[in-house]
N, C-alpha and C positions, 0 to 999 in steps of 0.2 A: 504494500500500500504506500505510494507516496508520500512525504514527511507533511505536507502540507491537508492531505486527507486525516494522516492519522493526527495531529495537532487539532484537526476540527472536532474529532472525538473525544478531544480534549474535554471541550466543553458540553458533553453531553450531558451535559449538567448544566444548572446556572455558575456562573463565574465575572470577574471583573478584572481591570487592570489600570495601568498606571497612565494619568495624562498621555500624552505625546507617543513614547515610545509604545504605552501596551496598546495604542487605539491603533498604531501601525504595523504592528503582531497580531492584533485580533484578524485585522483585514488580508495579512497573507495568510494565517495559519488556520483562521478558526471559522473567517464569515464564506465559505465556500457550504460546508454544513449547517452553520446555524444563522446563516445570512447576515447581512449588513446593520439590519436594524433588530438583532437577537433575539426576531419570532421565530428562527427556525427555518432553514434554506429549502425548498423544493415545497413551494405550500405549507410550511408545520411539519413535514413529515420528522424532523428529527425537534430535537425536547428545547423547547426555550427559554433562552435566557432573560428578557425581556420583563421583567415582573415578576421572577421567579423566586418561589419561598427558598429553594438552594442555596441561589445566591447571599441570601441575606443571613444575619446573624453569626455566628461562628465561623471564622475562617478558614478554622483547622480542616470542615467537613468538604470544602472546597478543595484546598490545598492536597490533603490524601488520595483525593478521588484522581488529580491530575498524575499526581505521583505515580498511582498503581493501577488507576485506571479501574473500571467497573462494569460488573457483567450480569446479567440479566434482567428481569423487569424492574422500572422504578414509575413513579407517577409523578409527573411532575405537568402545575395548574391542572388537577382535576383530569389529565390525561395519559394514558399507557403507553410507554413506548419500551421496545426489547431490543435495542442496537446496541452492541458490540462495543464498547469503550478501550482501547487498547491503554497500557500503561505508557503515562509522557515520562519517567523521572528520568528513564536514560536518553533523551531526547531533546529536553531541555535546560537550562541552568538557570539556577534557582533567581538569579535577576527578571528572566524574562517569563518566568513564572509568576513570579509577583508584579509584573507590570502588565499581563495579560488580566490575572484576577482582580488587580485594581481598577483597570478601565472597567469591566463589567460589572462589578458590583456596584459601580458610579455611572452605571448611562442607562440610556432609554426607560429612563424614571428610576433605576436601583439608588438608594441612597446608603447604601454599607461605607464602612471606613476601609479605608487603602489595608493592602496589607506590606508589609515589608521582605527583604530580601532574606533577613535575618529570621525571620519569624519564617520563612517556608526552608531556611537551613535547617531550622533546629526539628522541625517537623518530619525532614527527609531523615535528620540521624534518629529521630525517634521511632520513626519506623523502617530501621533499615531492615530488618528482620523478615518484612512482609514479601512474601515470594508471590503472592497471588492476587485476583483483582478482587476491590471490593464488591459487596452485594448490596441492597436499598439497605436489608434490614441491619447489617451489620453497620453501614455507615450512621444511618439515621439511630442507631440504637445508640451508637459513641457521643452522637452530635444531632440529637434531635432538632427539624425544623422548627422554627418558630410558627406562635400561634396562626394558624391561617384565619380568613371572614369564613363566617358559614356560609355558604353557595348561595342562600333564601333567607335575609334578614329579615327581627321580628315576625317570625314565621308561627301562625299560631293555629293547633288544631283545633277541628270540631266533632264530634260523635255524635252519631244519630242509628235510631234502632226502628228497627223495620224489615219489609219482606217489599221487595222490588226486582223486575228483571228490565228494567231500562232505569237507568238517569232520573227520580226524582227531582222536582222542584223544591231546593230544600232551602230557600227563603219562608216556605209555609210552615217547616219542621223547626221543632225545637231539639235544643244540642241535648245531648244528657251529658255530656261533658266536654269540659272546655281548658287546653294545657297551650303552654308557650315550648317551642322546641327550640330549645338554644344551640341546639347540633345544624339546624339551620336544615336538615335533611327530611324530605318526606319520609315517614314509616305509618301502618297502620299496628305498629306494638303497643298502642298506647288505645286502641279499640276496645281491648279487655272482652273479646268475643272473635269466631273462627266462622260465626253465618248469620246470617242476615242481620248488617248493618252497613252505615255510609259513616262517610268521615268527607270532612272539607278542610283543605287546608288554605290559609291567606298572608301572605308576608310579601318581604317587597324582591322581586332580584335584580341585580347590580350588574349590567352590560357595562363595561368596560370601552369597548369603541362601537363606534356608530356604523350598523351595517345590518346583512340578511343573516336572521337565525335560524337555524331547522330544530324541531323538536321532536324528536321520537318517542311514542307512547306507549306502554302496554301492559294490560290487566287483565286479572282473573276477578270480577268480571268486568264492573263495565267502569269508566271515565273519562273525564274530560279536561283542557288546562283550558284557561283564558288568559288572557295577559290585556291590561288596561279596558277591561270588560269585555274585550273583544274573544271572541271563542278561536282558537289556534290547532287543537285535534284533538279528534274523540273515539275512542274504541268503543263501538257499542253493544249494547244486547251483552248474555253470560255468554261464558266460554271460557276457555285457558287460557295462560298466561306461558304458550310455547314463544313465543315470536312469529306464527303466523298468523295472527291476529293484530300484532304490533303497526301502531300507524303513523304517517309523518306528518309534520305538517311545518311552517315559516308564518316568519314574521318580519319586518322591516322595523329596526328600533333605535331611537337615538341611546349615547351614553347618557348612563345615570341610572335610577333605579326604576324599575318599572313594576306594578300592581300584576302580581302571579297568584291566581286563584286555581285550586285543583280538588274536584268534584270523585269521588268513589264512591263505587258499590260493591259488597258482596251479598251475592245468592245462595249457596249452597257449595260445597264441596271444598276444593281447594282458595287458596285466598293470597292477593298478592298485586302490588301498584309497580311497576319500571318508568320512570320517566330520564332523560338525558338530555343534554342540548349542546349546539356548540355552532360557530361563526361559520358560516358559508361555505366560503374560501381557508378555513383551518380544518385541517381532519380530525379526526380521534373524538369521541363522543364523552361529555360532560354529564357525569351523575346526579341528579335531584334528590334521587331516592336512598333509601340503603341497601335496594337491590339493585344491582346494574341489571342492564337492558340486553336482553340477549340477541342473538344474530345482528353482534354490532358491528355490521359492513355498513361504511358510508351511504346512503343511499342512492339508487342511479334511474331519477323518475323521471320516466318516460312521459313524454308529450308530445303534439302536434306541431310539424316546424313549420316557417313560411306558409301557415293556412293549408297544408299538408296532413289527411288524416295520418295517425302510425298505429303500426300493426304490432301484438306482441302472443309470438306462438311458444310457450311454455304453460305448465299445470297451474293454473288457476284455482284458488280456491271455487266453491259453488257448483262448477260444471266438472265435466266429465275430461280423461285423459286429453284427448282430442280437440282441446276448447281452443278458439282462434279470438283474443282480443285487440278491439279497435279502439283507440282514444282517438275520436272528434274535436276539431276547432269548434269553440265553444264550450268546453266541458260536459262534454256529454260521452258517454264512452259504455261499452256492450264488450259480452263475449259468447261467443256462439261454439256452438255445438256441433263439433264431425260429426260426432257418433250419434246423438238425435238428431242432428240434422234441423237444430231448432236454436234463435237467439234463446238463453238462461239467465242471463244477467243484465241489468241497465245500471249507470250507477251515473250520477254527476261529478260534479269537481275534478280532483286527479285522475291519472288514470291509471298507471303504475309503477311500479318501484320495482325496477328490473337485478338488485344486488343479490337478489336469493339466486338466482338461476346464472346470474351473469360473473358470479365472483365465486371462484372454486366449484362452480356446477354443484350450489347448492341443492338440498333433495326438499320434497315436499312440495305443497302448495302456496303461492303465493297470493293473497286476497287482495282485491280491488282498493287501490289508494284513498279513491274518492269517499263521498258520501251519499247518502239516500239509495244504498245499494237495494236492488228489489231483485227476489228470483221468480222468473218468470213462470218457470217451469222445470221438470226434471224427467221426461218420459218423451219415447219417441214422436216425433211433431206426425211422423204420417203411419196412418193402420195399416196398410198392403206393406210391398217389398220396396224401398227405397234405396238408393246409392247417391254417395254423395260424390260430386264429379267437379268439386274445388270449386276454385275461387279469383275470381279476378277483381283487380283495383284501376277505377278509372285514373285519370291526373292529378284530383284531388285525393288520393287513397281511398276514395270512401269504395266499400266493399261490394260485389254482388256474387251472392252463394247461388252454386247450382247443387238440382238433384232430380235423379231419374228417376220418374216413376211411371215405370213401363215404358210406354213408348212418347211418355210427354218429360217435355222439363220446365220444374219448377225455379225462375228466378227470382231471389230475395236480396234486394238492393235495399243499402241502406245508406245516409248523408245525414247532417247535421240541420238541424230547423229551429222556429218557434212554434210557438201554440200561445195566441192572448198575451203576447212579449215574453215570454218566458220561452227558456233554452227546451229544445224537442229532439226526439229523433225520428226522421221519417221514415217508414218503410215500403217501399211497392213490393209489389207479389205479380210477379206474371207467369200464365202456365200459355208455353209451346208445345205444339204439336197438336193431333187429333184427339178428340177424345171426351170422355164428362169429365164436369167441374169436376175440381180438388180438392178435399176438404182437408184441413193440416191444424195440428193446435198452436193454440196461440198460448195459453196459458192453464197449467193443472193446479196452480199455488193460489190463483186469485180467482173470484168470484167477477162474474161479470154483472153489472148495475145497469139500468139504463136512468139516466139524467134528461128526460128531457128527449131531442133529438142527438143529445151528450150520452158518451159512454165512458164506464170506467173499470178499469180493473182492480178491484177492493180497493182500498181508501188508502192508495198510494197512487194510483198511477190515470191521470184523464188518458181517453180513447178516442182519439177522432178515427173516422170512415168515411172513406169517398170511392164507390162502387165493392166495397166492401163487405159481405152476406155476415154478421157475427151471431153465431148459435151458440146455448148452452148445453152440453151433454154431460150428465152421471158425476155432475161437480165440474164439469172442465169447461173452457170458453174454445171454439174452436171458429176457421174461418174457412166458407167457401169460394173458391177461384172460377171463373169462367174461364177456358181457353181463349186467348186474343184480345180479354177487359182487363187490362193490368187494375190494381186493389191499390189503396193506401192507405195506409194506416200511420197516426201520427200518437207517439207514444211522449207524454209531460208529465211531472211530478206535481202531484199540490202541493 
């Protein structure tokens, strides 16, 4: 490894140095890895020095780290990093070690005292014995950090007791108890029960610089964050607490502290909150909670570019193996079905978070980013023998699914719309070839209403129809085709 590399791993850690000379050592030796202004060279990826508790307090734990260098995981600002620290002491002299740690513990806001030349002599004879590199726990254990802020100032819980499988409005409820966590950390340890209760937490958190925040959510069963009243992401309905139910969401935030409200429930079974955050453009994810967040890969949410639908062919949570999703300009976004050969899913907002599948060919199902996810249905869309014969995208990607049944083919096109200003997805239906109408489902999960000369699919979803036959059969809504009258159908949420 070149001198200049391994000198950068110097500072894998926070560190400082001396006027003049150490700010001209940091720049050959050190800001290649930990960049110029001590966030951390290549995005964050490596630990920085820039406001870092490392750097501050005790010199000695600095100083040692440089000498012998240190290996395996440490945490540094609330984030994980496992890189490699090779040992500087046969590499540097003790001058230029004490003018590299000066400058750092004095810039980009550090305010530590210099350290001396003398003071990292006496240090090197006092450990000259050490043959190997240090660990977190060994270093921090000689030379604890100093106190850190709690991550969520005056952070105060609430408890509430009840039976709910969605989100409560718990401005109606009354707390049955009310504690301040000075650890500044979300926990539900302090619920004093394993089922059916909520808890709300309210304190203030402290952004640091002015920029886009991502926050990752997830629970066993359901919640919510808000940040200055505004609602930020929500895992809803019960379910576990694996990571795929986990959800993202941002926010744009100036520095300073900002009003962090966070909504829980549990139902029944297992019990348990994940939340984390962290700056756009920084990697490695920031813990709120006292459980970290699992499947913590950055996330990589797919959208629609240049008014461009995008397509994403991996397992889906809701549907079947074979599921093909679309996210629409507009926020409107679907995943349909090979194997029924039937749209299953609509859902608004995002559309999804392609890191499960895209980083180490994650396994499992991945769920819909968005919100107001509705399942359509789960069971094959047509009663005879069906084939399903792919898929073509016009210029704007939007999709139209073919399927053979018998000697006709069924076309399902879909594009982004309104309905009454509100975001839509339209669907035509055309059957080619000879033959009688088709009749195909349109949905086994929801109850069809009539409104009027309005239709709707139970109390999630309005239904418009333009040449469109909609029947109910044996609980299911189904729709008949004429060969040569293409159907429309315009699906919106209330």
């Amino acid at each position: 490894m070149p001198r200049a590399a391994l000198l950068a791993s110097i500072l894998a850690l926070p560190l400082h140095a001396h006027a003049q000379d150490g700010g001209q050592l940091f720049t050959t030796y050190c800001s290649a890895c930990h960049g110029p202004d001590g966030k951390g060279a290549t995005g964050g990826q490596f630990p920085p020095l820039a406001g870092s508790d490392w750097v501050a307090g005790d010199p000695a734990r600095a100083v040692k780290i440089v000498l012998h260098g240190l290996h395996g995981e440490v945490e540094v600002d609330g984030r994980k990093f496992n890189l490699e620290m090779p040992p500087q002491g046969g590499v540097l002299p003790d001058d230029q070690i004490a003018a590299i740690l000066s400058y750092v513990r004095s810039s980009w806001g550090n305010k530590a005292e210099a350290i001396s030349t003398d003071f990292v002599k006496a240090t090197r004879a006092a450990t000259t014995d050490r043959k190997v590199q240090w660990t977190q726990a060994e270093i921090i254990k000689l030379h604890p950090l100093p106190p850190s802020k709690p991550p969520i100032a005056n952070l105060i819980s609430q408890v509430y007791n009840g039976e709910w499988q969605s989100l409560p409005d718990f401005s109606k409820l009354k707390a049955t108890n009310v504690e301040e966590e000075h650890d500044g950390k979300i926990s539900i340890k302090k619920a004093g029960a394993t089922d059916l209760f909520g808890m709300v937490w309210e304190g203030d958190l402290n952004v640091s610089e002015e920029g886009e925040y991502l926050f990752r959510l997830d629970a066993d069963d359901g919640a919510r964050v808000v940040l200055d009243g505004k609602p930020v992401v929500e895992v809803s309905g019960i379910g576990p607490m694996d990571g795929g139910r986990a959800k993202n969401g941002s926010a744009k935030l100036s520095a300073g502290p900002h009003k962090i409200r966070v909504e829980y429930f549990e139902y029944k079974g297992n019990e348990g909150i994940a939340l984390a955050w962290r700056k756009s453009d920084v990697p490695g994810w920031k813990s709120l909670t006292d459980t970290a967040i699992k499947g913590g890969r950055d996330p990589i949410m797919l959208a629609p570019e240049n008014g461009r639908a995008v397509v994403y062919r991996n397992f889906i949570e809701g549907t079947t193996p074979r599921g093909i999703g679309i996210g629409f300009p507009g926020s409107v976004n679907l995943a349909y079905s090979a194997d029924n050969l039937a749209p299953e899913l609509i859902w608004t907002g995002e559309f999804m978070d392609a890191s499960k599948h895209w980083t180490d060919r994650g396994q499992g199902n991945q769920s819909p980013a968005g919100d107001h996810v509705v399942k359509l249905s789960g069971s094959p869309a047509f009663s005879g023998e069906a084939r399903f014969r792919g898929y073509k995208l016009d210029p704007a990607g939007n999709p139209t699914f073919s399927v053979q049944v018998g000697n006709q083919f069924v076309l399902d096109s879909w594009k982004p719309g309104t309905a009454n200003g509100a975001p839509a997805l339209v669907r035509t239906l055309t059957v080619n070839g000879q033959g009688d109408a088709v009749s195909l489902l349109i949905s086994d999960k929801l109850a069809l209403k009539k409104e009027g000369s309005a239709s709707s699919l139970g109390d999630a979803i309005t239904l418009q129809s333009d040449h469109a036959e909609l029947e109910s059969r044996d609980g299911k809504v189904f729709v008949k085709i004429i060969p040569g009258q293409p159907a429309t159908l315009t699906y919106s949420w209330k």
